[in-house]
N, C-alpha and C positions, 0 to 999 in steps of 0.2 A: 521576627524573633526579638529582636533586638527594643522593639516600642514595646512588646507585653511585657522586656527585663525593668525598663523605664518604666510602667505603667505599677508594675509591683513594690516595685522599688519606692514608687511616690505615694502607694496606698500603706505598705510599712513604716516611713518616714511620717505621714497624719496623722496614724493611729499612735505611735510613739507623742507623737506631739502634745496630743491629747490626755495622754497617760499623765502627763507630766503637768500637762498645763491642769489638772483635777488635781493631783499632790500638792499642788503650793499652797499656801496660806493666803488668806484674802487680807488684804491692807486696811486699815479700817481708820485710822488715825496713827497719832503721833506723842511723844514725849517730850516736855519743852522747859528747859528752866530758864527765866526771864529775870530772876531777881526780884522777882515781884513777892510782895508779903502780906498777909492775908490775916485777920483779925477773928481768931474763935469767940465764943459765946460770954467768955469772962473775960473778953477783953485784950487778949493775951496777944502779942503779934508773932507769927511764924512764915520763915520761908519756905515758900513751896515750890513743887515740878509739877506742872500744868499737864493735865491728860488730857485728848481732845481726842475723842470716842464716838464715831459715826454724829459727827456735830454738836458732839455737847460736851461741855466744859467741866473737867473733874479737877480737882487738887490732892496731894499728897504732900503731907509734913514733911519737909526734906530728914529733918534732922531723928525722924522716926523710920522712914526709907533708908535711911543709911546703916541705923542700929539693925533692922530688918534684914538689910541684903547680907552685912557682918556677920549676925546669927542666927541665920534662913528661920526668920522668925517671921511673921505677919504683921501688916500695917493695914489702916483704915484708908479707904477712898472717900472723898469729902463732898458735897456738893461744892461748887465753887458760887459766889454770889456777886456780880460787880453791880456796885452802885456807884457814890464818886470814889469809896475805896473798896476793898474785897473784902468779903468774909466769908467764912469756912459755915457751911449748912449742917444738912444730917448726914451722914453716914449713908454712902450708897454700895459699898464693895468694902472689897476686903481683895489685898494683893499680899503673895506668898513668892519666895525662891524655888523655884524648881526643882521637882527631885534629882533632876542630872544637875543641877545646878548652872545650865546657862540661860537660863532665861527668869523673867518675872514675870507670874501666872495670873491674870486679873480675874477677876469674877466679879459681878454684877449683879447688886442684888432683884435688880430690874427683868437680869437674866441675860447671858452671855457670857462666855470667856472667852478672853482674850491673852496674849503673851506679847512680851517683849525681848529683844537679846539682851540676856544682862551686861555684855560688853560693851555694847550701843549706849547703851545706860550710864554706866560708869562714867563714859566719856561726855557725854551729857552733865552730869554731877559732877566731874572733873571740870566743864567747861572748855571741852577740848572738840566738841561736836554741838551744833547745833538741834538736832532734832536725834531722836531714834525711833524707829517704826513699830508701829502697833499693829499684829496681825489678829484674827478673828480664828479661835482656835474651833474645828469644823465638830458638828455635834455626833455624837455616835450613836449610833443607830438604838434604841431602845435593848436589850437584854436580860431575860429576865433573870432573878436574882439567882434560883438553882442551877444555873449554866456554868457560874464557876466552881461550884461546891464537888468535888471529889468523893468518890466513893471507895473507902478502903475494903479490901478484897473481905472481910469478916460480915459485912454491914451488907444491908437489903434493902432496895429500894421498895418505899412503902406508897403505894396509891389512896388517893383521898377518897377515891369511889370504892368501898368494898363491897 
């Protein structure tokens, strides 16, 4: 009696594990400022925060990420380019504040989103933390577009086949 209590018990205890171990975000890289400055197309020098995205090497204007996170406003992702110094490339994404507002939401124009905690961040930009974690935010399943549309009680649904 007492092995089938332990044998339920350990296939309840898996299956939770599982649950959870699906719910989490996948890590994919990281957020880094190094102090390092980076030369745009006219020449211009800026410092930036280093994004490192499933191994490849992005930049962000610090000084436009800051205005950004201030007025949940959006900034540009950059290619990053080192030669003997950096330079900022084209335009690969575009990073936004979150509508709850803790985190920063990347997008790729390559394809992928991604998030970071905006706390993790700050203290990154503060220089009070080393790194902060980049997760891979999971893709949702296709939907098509009538699924969220509402039908008020007057209205009738109309078929394209008549």
């Amino acid at each position: 009696m007492a092995f089938g209590l332990l044998d339920n018990l350990h296939s309840i205890s898996s299956h939770s594990h599982e649950k959870t171990r699906f719910s989490r975000l996948q890590r994919v890289g990281y957020a880094q400022r190094t102090g390092r400055t980076a030369f745009d197309r006219s020449g211009f020098e800026y410092e930036i925060l280093d994004l490192y995205i499933l191994g490849t090497c992005y930049a962000i204007r610090l000084e436009e990420l800051v205005r950004a996170i201030a007025e949940h406003g959006a900034v540009r992702i950059e290619e990053l380019i080192r030669e003997w110094k950096s330079y900022l490339g084209t335009d690969c994404g575009l990073a936004q504040v979150s509508v709850s507002g803790k985190g920063l939401n990347i997008e790729l124009f390559s394809g992928g989103q991604y998030t970071t905690s905006l706390v993790a961040l700050r203290r990154v930009i503060e220089r009070k933390e080393r790194y902060a974690a980049i997760a891979k935010i999971p893709e949702q399943p296709g939907m098509p577009a009538w699924k969220d549309r509402r039908i008020s009680p007057g209205q009738q649904m109309l078929s394209a086949f008549t």
